[in-house]
C-alpha positions in Angstrom: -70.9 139.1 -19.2 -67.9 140.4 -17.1 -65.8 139.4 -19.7 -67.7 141.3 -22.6 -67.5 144.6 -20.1 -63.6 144.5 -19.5 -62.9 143.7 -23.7 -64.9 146.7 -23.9 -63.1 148.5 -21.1 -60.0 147.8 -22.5 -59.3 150.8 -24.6 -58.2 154.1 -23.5 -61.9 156.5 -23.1 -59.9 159.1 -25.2 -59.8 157.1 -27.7 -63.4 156.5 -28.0 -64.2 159.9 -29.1 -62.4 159.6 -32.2 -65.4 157.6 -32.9 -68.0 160.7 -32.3 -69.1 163.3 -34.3 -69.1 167.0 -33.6 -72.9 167.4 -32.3 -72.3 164.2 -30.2 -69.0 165.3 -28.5 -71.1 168.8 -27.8 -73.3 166.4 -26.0 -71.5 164.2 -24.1 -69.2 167.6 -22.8 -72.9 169.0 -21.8 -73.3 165.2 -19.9 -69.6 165.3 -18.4 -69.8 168.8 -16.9 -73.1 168.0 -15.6 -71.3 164.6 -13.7 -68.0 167.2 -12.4 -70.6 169.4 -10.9 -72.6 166.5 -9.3 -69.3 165.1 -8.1 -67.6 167.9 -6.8 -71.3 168.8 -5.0 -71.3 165.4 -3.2 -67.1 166.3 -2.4 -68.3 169.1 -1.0 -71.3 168.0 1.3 -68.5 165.3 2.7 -66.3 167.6 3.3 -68.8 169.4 5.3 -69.5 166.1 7.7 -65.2 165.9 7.7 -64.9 163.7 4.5 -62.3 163.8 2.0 -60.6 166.5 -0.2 -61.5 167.5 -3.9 -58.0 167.7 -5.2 -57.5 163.9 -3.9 -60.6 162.7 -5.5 -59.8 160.7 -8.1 -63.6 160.9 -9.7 -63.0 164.5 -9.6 -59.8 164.0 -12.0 -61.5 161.2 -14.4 -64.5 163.8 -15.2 -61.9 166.8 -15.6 -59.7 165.5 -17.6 -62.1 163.6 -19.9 -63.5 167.1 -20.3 -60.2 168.7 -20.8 -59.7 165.7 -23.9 -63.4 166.6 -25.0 -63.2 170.1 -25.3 -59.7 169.5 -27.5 -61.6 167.1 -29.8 -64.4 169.8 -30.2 -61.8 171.8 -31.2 -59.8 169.8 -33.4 -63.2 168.8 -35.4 -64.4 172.4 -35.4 -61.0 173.7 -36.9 -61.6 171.1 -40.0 -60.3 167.6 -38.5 -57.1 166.4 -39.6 -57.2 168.7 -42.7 -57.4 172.0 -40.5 -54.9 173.9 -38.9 -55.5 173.2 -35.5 -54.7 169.9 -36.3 -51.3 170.9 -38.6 -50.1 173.0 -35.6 -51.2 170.6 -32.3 -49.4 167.9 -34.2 -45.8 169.3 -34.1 -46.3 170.6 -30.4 -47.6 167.4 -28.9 -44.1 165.5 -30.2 -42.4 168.1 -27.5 -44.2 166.1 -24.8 -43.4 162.3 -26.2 -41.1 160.9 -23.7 -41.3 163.4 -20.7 -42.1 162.4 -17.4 -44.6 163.9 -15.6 -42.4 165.8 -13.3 -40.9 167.3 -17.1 -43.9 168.5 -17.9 -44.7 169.9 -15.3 -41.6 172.1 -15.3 -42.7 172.7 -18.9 -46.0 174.1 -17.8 -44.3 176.5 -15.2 -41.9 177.6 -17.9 -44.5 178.3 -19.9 -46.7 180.3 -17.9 -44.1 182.4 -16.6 -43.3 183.1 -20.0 -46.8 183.7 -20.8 -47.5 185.8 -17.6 -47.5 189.9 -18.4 -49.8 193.0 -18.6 -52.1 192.9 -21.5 -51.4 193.0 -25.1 -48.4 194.3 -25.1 -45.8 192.0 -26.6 -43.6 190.6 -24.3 -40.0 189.5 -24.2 -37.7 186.8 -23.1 -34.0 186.3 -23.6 -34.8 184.5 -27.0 -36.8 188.6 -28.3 -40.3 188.8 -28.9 -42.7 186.2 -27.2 -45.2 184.7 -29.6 -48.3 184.2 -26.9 -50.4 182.7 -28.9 -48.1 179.7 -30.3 -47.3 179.3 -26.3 -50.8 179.7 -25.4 -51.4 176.9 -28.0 -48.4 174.7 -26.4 -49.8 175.2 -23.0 -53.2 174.0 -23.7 -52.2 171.0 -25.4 -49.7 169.9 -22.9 -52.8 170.0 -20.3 -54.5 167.8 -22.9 -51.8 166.0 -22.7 -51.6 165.5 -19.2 -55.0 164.9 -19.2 -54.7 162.2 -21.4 -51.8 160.4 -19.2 -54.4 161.1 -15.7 -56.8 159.3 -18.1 -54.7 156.8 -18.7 -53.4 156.2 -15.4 -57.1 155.8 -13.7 -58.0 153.5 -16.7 -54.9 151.2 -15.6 -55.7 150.7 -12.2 -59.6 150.1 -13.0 -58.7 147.9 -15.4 -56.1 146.1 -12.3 -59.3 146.3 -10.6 -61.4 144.0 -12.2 -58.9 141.7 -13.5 -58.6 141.1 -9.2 -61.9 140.8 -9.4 -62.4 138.1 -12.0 -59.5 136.6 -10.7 -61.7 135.7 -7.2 -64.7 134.7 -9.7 -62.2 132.5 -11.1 -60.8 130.8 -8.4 -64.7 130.9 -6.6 -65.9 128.7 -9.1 -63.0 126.6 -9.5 -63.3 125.9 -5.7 -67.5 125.7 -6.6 -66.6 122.6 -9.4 -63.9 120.6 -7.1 -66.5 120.6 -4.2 -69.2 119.8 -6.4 -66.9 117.1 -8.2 -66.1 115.9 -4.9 -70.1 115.3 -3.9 -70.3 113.6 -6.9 -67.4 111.4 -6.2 -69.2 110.7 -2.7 -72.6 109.9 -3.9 -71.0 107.3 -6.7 -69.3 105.5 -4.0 -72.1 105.7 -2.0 -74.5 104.3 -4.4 -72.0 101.9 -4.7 -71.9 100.4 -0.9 -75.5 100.2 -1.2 -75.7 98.0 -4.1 -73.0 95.7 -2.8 -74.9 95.2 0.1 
């Protein structure tokens, strides 16, 4: 049964909702808000008796990043899958982040606020002209996605360290359980043994 649960556990939980379709993806973001709330409610109420911190809560980060991921795949199916435009667009912006450390993209996510940062809708300017806010709006959004996706990932690796520990005790519990029940069988033989010689 473990075994079942971790083959199932084994792939990324972005990648499941490829598998979903638009009205269940609405769902399951209705589901995952409702468990952020409900987390950060119970962070809170600890934090009141002198418990822990919301930004170190790594629950906290599982449920908002999986909704970040959600909310993108609304998107992305709302904006006609991978024949739409959203899709077209998001596609040559997320190669930008292949490759970049986390300590990159964060950089890239100042940068791109401060770029984006102004008064209204008046068109900004940088040293390159005219500021095209909503191409760098589009960029910043999917590099949190992105980012999202690598806190995903990176909780998803160390559950997944987690119960390979974990089987690894069951493991070694029931090799000890066998050898010690070998061994009683080994004892009764020879047992059974002295008494018939005698």
């Amino acid at each position: 049964e473990e075994l079942e649960t971790l083959e199932l556990n084994l792939e990324e939980p972005y990648v499941l909702l490829k598998d979903l379709k638009l009205t269940e993806l609405e769902e399951l973001l209705v589901d995952i808000d409702a468990f952020r709330r409900l987390e950060r409610e119970a962070v809170a109420a600890s934090a009141a008796d002198g418990g822990g911190e919301e930004n170190n809560n790594a629950v906290i980060r599982y449920w908002d990043a999986l909704y970040t991921v959600t909310l993108d795949e609304i998107q992305y199916l709302k904006t006609g899958g991978t024949s739409g435009g959203h899709a077209s667009l998001v596609g040559d912006i997320r190669n930008m982040f292949t490759g970049q450390s986390v300590e990159a993209l964060l950089q890239m996510k100042d940068e791109i606020e401060r770029k984006l940062r102004g008064g209204g809708d008046a068109p900004r300017f940088d040293e390159d002209g005219v500021i095209d806010t909503e191409y760098w709006t589009t960029v910043l959004d999917q590099l949190k996605v992105h980012m999202a996706k690598m806190e995903l990932s990176e909780i998803h690796s160390k559950m997944l360290v987690r119960q390979l520990e974990k089987l690894e005790v069951k493991r070694e519990e029931l090799r000890k359980k066998s050898l010690s029940g070998g061994a009683a069988t080994n004892e009764s033989a020879e047992d059974a043994k002295e008494e018939a010689s005698s």
